[in-house]
N, C-alpha and C positions, 0 to 999 in steps of 0.2 A: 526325780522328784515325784514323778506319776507314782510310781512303784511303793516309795514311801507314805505317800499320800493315801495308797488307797489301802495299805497295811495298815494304817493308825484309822482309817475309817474302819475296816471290818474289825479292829479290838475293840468299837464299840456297836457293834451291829446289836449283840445280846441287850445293854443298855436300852437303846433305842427302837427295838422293836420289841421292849416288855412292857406291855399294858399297864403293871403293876408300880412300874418307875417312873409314868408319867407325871405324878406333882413333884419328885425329885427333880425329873429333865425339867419342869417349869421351873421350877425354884434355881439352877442351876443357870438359864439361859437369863433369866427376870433379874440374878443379880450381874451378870455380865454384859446384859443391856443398860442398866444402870451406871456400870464401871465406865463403857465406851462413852457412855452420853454425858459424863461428866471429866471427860479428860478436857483441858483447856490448853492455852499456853503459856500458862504460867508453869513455873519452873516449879514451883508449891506443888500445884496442884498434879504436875505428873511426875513428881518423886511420890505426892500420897498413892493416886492413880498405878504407881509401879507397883508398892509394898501391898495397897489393896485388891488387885488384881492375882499379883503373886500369893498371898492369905488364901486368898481364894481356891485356887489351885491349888496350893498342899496342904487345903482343909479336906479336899476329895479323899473319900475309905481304901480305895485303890487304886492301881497304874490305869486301870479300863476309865475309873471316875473323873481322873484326871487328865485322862486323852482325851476326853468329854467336852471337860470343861474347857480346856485348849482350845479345841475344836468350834466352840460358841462364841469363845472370845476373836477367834481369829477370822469366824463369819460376820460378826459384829462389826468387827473393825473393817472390813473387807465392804462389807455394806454402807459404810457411810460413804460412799462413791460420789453420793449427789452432793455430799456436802462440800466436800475436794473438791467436786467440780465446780462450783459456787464462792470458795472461798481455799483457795489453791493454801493457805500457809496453816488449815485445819490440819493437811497430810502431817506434817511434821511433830507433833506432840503424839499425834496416832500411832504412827512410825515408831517413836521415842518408849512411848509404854511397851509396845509390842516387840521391840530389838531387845529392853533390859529385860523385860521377861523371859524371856526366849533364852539368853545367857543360863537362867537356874532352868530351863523346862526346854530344849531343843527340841520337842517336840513339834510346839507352840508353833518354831517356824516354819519347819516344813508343814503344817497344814496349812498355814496360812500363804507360804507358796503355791503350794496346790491348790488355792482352792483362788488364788489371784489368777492360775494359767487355767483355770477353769472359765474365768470369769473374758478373759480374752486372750487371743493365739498370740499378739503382740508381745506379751511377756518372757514366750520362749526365745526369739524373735523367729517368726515362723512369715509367710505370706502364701495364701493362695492365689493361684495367676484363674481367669475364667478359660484361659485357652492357651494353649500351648505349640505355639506355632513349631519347631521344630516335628513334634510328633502325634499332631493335628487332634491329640485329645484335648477336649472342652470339660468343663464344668454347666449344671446347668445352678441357677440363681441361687436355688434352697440348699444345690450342696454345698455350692461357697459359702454363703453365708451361715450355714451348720460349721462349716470348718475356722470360718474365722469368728466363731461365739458371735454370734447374735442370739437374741435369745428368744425363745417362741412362746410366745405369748396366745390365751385364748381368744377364739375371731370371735370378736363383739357381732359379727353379721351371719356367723355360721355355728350356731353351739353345737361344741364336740371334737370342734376342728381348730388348729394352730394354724398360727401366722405368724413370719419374724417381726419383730418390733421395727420402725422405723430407722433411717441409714443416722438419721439426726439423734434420736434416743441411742443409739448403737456408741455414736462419736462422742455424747456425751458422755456415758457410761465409760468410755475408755478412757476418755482424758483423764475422770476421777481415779480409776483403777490405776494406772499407769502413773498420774502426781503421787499417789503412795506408795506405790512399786518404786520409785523413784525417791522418796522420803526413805523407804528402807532400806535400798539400797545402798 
């Protein structure tokens, strides 16, 4: 998944770092922020949500525009974490747009895997231990929690410098991630 993932990122590296396609990438991310903010769980609404979503996406000029747009939509969805976590039967229409999609655009899914095991190690299922009593190698704090994605945020008390987020912001962030990963699956 890593592998696939980061091949369908670098077919848009050109996209995203040309100066020139930056009201494009707006216009592209602004209608796919929209698509995600308007899924419900009505059954209406994410049959429209599917077919609108999908428009979308083989409205892009090429393979690279529409890796893109995958790419947005799958961060979109991926991002409403807090909402999952808030309101656990949100995952499920999310889930729903994002699997029919995925059917016409296989793409769609592997970023959006990729970019869920980016978001935490639990998804491969993976664990990091802080010490390893058979052969007395340790971990110290910052590289466990680098390894099991916490995510580093700027110190409010040292600008310039990062600090992971809280073990509490960490757990809630995953249980969203995870209620989806678990809707998709």
């Amino acid at each position: 998944v890593a592998a696939r993932f980061k091949e369908l990122t670098d077919a848009t590296k050109h996209i995203t770092g040309d100066e020139a396609l930056k009201k494009a990438r707006r216009d592209v991310e602004k209608k796919m922020t929209v698509h995600v903010q308007q899924i419900s769980a009505t059954q209406d609404q994410v049959s429209r949500k599917c077919g609108d979503v999908f428009n979308q996406i083989a409205g892009q000029p090429d393979a690279a525009w529409r890796t893109y747009a995958c790419l947005m939509f799958a961060t979109k969805v991926v991002n409403q974490w807090e909402l999952i976590s808030l309101n656990n039967k949100a995952a499920f229409p999310l889930a729903t747009v994002l699997v029919k999609v995925s059917t016409r655009f296989p793409e769609l899914m592997d970023l959006a895997l990729g970019i869920l095991h980016a978001q935490t190690a639990l998804t491969v299922p993976r664990a990091a231990v802080t010490k390893d009593e058979p052969t007395g190698a340790t971990l110290t704090l910052a590289q466990h929690h680098a390894l099991m994605g916490y995510a580093e945020n700027d110190d409010p008390n040292k600008p310039g410098q990062k600090v992971f987020e809280s073990e509490d912001d960490y757990l809630k962030r995953v249980e969203g991630v995870m209620l989806l990963y678990g809707a998709i699956v």
